[in-house]
N, C-alpha and C positions, 0 to 999 in steps of 0.2 A: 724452122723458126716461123712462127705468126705475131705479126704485129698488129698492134690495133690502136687506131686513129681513128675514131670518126665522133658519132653522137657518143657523147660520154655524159648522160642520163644514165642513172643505176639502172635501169632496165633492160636498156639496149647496151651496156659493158657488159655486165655479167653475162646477157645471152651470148654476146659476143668468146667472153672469156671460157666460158663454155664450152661452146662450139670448141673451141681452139686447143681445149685437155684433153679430145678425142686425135685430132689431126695433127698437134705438134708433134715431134719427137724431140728437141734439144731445149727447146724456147719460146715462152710466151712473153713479148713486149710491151708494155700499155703503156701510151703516151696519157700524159695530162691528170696525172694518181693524185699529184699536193698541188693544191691550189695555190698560189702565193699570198693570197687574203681572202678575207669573203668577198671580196666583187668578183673574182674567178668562178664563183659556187654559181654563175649565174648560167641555166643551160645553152645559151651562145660560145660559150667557154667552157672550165674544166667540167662546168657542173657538180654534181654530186656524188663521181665515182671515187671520192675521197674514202665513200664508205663503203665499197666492195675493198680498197686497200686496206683498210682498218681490220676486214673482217676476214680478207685472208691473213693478215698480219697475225690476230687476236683469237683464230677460230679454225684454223688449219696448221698440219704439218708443214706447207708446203714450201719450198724456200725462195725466197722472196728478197730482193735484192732493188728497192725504189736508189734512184739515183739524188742528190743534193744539190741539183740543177734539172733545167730543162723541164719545170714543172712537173718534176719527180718522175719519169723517164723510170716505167719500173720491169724490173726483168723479173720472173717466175721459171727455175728449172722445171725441167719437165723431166721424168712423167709428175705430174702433178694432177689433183683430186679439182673434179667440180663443188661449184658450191650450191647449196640450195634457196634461190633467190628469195622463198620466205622466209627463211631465218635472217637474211641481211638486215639490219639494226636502219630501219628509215627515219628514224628520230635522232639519231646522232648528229648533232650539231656542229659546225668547225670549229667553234670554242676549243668543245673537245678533243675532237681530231687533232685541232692543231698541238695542243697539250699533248697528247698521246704521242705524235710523229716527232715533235722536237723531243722527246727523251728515247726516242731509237736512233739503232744504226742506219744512217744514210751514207751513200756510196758515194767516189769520186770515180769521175770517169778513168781513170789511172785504173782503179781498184774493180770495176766491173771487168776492164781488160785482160788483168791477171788472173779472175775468176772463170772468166771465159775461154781462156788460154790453157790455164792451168786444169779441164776438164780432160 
């Protein structure tokens, strides 16, 4: 399992997320995926890794499990596929984002435990 906390700027996630599709075996963690508003998007906070979630969401098999709390607290099975940080959409605005995440499935932490258990 790798978790990842820290600068959550699209540049420094994704490297991060990256890195972490070579070394995981069970589990990649990203704190701070859905902003709660655009004052989060600001990079002292969630910043803009709203759009690495978007794009593995939108652009990958990989399965992807954001939580409905905890500033979207997202879990990624693994093995899971890197992504290629020029293709990630830097124009994606949270308008959108946010449009796009309110019409998917989001987890309850009940519902991660069962998924996690049940592997």
């Amino acid at each position: 399992i790798i978790y990842i906390d820290a600068n959550h700027d699209l540049d420094y996630v994704s490297r991060d997320y990256n890195n972490s599709v070579i070394r995981a075996k069970k589990w990649i963690i990203i704190h701070d995926m859905i902003p709660p508003n655009v004052k989060f998007t600001d990079s002292s906070l969630c910043s803009d890794s709203y759009r690495l979630l978007y794009h593995l969401m939108t652009q990958t098999k990989n399965l992807i499990y954001p939580l409905d709390n905890d500033f979207g607290l997202t879990f990624i099975k693994c093995p899971a596929k890197t992504v290629n940080i020029g293709c990630i959409d830097r124009d994606l605005n949270f308008n959108k984002f946010e449009n796009f995440i309110n019409s998917q499935k989001l987890y309850s932490n009940e519902e991660i435990v069962n998924i996690i258990n049940g592997e």
